[in-house]
Backbone as JSON Lines, residues from 0, in Angstrom:
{"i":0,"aa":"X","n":[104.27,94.47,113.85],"ca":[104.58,95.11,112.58],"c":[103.86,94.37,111.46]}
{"i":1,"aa":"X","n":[103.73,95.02,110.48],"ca":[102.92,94.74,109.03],"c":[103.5,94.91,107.76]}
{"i":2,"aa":"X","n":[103.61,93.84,107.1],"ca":[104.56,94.51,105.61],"c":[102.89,94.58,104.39]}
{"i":3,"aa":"X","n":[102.81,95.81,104.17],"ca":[102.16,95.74,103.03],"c":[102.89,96.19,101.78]}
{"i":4,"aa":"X","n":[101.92,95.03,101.05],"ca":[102.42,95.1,99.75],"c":[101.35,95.56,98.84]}
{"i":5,"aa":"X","n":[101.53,96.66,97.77],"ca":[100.52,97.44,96.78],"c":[101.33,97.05,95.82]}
{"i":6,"aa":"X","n":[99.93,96.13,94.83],"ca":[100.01,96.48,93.01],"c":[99.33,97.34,92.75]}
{"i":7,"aa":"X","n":[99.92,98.57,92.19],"ca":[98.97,99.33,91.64],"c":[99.55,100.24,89.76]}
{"i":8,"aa":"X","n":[98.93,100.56,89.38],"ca":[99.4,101.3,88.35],"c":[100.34,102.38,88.38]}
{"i":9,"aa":"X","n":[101.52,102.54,87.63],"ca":[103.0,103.08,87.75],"c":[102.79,104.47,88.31]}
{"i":10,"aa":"X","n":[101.43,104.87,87.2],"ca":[101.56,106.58,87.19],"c":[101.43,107.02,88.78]}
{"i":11,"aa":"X","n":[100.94,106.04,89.14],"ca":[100.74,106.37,90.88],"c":[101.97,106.69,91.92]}
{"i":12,"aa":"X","n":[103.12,105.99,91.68],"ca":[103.89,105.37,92.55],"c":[104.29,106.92,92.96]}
{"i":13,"aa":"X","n":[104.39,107.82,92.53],"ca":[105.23,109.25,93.02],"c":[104.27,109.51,93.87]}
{"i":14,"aa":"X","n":[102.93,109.2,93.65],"ca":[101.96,110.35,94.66],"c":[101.76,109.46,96.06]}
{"i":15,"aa":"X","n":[101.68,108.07,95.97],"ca":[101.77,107.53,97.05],"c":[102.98,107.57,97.96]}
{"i":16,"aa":"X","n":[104.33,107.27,97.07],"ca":[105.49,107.26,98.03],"c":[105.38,108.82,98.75]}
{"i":17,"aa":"X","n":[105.16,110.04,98.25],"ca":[104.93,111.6,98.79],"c":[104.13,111.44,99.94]}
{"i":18,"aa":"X","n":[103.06,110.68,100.05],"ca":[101.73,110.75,100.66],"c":[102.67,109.71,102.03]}
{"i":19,"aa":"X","n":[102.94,108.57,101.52],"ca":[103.5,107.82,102.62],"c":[105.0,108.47,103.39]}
{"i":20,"aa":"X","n":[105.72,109.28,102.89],"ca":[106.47,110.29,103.69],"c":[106.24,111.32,104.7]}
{"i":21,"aa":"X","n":[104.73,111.46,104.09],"ca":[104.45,112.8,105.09],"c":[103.84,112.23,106.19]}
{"i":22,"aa":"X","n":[103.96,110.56,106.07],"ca":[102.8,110.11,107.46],"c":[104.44,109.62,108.21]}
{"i":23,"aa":"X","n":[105.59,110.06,107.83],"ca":[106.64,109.51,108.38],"c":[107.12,108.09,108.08]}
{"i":24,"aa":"X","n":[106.72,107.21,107.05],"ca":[107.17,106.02,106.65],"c":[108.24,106.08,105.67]}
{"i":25,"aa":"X","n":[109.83,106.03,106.09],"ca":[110.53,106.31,105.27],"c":[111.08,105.21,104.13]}
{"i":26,"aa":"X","n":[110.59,103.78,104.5],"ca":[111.94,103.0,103.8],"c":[111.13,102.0,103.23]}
{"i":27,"aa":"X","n":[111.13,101.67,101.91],"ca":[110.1,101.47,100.69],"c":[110.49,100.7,99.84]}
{"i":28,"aa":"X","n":[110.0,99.77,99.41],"ca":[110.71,99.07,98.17],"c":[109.77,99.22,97.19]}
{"i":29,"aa":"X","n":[110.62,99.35,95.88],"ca":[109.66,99.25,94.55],"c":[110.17,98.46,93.42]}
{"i":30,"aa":"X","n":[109.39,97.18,92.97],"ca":[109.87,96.49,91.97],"c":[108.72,96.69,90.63]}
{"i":31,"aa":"X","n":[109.32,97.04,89.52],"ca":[108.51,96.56,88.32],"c":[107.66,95.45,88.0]}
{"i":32,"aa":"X","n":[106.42,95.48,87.33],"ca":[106.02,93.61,87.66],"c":[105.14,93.78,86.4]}
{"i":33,"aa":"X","n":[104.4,92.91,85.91],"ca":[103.08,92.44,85.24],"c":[102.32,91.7,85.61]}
{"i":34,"aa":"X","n":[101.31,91.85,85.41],"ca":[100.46,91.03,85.75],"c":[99.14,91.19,84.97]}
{"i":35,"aa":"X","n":[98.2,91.06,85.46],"ca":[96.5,91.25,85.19],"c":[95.83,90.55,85.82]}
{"i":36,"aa":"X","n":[94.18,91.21,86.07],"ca":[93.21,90.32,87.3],"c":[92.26,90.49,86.04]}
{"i":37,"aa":"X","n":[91.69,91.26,86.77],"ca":[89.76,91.2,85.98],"c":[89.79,92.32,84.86]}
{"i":38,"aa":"X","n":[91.2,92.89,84.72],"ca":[90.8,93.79,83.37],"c":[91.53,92.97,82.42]}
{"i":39,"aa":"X","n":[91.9,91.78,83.04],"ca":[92.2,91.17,81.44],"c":[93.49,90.91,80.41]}
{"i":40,"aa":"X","n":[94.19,92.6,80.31],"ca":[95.07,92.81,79.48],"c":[94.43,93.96,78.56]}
{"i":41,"aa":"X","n":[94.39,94.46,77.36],"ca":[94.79,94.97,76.78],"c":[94.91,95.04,75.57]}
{"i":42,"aa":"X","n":[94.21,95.63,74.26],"ca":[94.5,95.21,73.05],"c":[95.47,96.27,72.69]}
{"i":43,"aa":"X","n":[96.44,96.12,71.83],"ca":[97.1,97.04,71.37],"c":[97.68,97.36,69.73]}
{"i":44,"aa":"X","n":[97.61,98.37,68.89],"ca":[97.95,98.65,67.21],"c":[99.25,98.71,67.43]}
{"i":45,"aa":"X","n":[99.79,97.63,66.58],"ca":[101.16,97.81,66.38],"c":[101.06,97.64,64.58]}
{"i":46,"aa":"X","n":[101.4,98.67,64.13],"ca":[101.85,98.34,62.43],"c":[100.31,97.96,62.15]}
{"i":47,"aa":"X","n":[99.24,98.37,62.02],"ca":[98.4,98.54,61.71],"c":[97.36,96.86,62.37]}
{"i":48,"aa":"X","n":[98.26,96.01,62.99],"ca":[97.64,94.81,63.47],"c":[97.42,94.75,64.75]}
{"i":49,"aa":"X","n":[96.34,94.53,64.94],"ca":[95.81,94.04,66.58],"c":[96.12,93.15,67.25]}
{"i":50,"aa":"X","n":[97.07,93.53,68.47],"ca":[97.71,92.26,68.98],"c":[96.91,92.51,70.72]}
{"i":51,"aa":"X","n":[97.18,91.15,71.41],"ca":[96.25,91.4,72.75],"c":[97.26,90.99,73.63]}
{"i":52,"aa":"X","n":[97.83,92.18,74.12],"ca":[98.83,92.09,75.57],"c":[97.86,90.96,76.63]}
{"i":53,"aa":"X","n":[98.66,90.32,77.3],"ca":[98.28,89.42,78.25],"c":[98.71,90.25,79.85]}
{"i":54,"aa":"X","n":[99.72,90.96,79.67],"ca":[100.08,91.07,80.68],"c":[100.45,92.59,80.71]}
{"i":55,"aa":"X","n":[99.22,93.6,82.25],"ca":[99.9,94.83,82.12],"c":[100.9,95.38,82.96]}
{"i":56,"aa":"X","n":[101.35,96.54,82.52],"ca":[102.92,96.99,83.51],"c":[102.08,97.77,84.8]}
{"i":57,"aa":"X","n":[102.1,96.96,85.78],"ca":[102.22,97.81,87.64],"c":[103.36,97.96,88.02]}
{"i":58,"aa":"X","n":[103.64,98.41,89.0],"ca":[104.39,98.62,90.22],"c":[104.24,97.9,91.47]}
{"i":59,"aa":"X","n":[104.87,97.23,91.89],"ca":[104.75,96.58,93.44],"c":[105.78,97.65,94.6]}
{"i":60,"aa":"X","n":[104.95,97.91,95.52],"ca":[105.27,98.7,96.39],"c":[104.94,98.24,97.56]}
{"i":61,"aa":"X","n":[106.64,98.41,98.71],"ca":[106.24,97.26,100.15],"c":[106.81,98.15,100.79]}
{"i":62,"aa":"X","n":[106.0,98.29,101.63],"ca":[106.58,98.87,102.73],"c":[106.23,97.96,104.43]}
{"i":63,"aa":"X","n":[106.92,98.66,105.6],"ca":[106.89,97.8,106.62],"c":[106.42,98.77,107.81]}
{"i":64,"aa":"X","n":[105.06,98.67,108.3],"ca":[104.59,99.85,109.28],"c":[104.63,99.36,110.7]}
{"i":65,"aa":"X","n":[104.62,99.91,111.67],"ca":[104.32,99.38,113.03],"c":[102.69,99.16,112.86]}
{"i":66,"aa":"X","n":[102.51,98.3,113.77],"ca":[100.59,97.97,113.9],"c":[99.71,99.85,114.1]}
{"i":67,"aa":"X","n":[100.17,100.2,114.73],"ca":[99.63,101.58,115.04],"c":[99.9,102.37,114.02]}
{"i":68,"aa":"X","n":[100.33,102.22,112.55],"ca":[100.24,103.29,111.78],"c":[99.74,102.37,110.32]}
{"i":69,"aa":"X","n":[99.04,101.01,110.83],"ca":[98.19,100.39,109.45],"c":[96.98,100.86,109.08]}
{"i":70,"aa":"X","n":[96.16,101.11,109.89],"ca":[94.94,101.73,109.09],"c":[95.28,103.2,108.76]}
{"i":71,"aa":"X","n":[96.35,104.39,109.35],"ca":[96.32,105.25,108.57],"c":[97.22,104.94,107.35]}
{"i":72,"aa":"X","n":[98.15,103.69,107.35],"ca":[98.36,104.12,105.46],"c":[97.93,103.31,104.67]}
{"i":73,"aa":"X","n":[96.76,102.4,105.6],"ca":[96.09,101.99,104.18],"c":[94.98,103.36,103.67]}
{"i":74,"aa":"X","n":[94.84,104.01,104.77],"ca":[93.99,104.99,103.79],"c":[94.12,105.87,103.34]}
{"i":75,"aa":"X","n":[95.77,106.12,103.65],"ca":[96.37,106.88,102.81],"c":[96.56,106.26,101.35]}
{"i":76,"aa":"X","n":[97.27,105.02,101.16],"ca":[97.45,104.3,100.45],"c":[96.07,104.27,99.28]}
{"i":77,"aa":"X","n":[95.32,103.72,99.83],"ca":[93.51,103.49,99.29],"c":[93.47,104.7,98.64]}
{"i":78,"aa":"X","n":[93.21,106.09,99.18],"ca":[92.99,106.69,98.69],"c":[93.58,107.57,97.39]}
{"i":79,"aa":"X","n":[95.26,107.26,97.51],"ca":[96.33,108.06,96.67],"c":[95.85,107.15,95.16]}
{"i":80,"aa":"X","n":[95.57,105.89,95.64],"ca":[95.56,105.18,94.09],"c":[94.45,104.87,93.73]}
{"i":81,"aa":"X","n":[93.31,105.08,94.23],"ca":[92.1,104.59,93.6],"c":[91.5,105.51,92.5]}
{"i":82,"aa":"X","n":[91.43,105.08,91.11],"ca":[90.55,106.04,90.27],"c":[89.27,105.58,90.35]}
{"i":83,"aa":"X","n":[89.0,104.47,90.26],"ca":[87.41,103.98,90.49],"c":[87.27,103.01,89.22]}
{"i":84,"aa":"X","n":[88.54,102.49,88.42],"ca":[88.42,102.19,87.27],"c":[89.13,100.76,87.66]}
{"i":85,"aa":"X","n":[88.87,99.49,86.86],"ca":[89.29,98.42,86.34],"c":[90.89,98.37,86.44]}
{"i":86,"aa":"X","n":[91.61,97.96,87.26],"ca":[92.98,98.0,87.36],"c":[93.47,98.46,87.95]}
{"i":87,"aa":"X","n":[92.64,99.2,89.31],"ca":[93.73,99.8,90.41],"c":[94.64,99.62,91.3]}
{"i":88,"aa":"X","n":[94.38,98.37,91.14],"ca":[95.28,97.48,91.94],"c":[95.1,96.75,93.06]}
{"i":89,"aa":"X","n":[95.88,96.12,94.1],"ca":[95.46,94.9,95.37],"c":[96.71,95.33,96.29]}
{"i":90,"aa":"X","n":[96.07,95.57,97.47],"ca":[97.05,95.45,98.8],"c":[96.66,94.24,99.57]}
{"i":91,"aa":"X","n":[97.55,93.89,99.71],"ca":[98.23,92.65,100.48],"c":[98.54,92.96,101.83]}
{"i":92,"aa":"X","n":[98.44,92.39,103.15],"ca":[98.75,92.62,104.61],"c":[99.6,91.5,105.04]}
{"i":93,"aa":"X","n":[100.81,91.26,105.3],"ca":[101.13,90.07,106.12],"c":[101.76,90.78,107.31]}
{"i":94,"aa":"X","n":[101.74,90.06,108.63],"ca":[102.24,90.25,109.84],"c":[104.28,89.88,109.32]}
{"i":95,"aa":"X","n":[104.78,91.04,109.91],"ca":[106.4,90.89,110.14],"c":[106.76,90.7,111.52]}
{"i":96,"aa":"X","n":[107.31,89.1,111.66],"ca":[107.9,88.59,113.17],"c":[109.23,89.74,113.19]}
{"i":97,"aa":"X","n":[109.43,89.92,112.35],"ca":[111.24,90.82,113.52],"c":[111.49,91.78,111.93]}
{"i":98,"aa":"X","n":[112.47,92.76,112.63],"ca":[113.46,93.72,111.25],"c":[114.46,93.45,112.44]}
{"i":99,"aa":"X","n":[115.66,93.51,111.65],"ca":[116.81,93.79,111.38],"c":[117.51,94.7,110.66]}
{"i":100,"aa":"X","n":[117.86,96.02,111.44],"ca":[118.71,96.58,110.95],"c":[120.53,96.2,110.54]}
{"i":101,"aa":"X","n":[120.61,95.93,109.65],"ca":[121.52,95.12,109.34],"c":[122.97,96.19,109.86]}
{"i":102,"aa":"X","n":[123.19,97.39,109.21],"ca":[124.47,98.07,110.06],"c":[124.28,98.59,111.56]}
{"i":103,"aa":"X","n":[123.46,98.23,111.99],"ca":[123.39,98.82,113.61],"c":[123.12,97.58,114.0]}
{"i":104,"aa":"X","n":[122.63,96.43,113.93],"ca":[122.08,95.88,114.74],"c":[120.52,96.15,115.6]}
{"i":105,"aa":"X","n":[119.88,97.38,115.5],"ca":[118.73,97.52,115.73],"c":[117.79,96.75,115.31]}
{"i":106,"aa":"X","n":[116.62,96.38,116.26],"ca":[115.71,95.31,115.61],"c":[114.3,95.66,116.12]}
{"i":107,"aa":"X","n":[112.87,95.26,115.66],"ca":[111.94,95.53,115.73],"c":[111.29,97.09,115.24]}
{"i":108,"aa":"X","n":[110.47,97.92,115.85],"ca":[110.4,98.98,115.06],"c":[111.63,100.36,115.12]}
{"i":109,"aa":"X","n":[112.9,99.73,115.88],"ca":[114.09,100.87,115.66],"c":[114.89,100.56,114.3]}
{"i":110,"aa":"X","n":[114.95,99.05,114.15],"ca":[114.84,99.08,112.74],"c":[114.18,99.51,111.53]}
{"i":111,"aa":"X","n":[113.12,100.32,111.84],"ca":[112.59,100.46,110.34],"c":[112.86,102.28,110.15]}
């Protein structure tokens, strides 16, 4: 098993979680975050003064696949969020030793 993790920009998160349902991946986490890589941040007019955000608003999105369904959602994944622009975000791959289904007791991929 594989937990990937996607930063990507918010407006995304509906079309990917849709996209990752229909490949049958049901159970998803999504936390709010900030950050910035190579675009920097952001200048922004507030009250007529220029102030420079340091940090912009993504989405972190994890999900947990069996090995046999990682390259189709990274390219599902890849493809739902990429505009081709400065800020699309970074997926992350780490290997998952075990799940635990915590009210059944099920473990490995009957847990997920």
């Amino acid at each position: 098993m594989k937990k990937i993790e996607i930063i990507m920009r918010p407006f995304k998160m509906e079309s990917v979680k849709e996209a990752l349902l229909e490949l049958g991946i049901h159970g998803m986490t999504v936390t709010e975050a900030k950050g910035f890589g190579r675009q920097g941040g952001r200048k922004e007019l507030y009250r007529g003064a220029e102030h420079h955000v340091d940090f912009v608003s993504k989405v972190k999105l994890e999900v947990v696949v069996d090995d046999e369904m990682l390259d189709e959602a990274l390219e599902t994944i890849i493809s739902t969020t990429r505009t081709g622009q400065v800020g699309d975000g970074k997926i992350f791959i780490y290997p998952v030793q075990e799940a635990i289904r915590i009210r059944t007791g099920e473990r490995g991929s009957d847990a997920l």
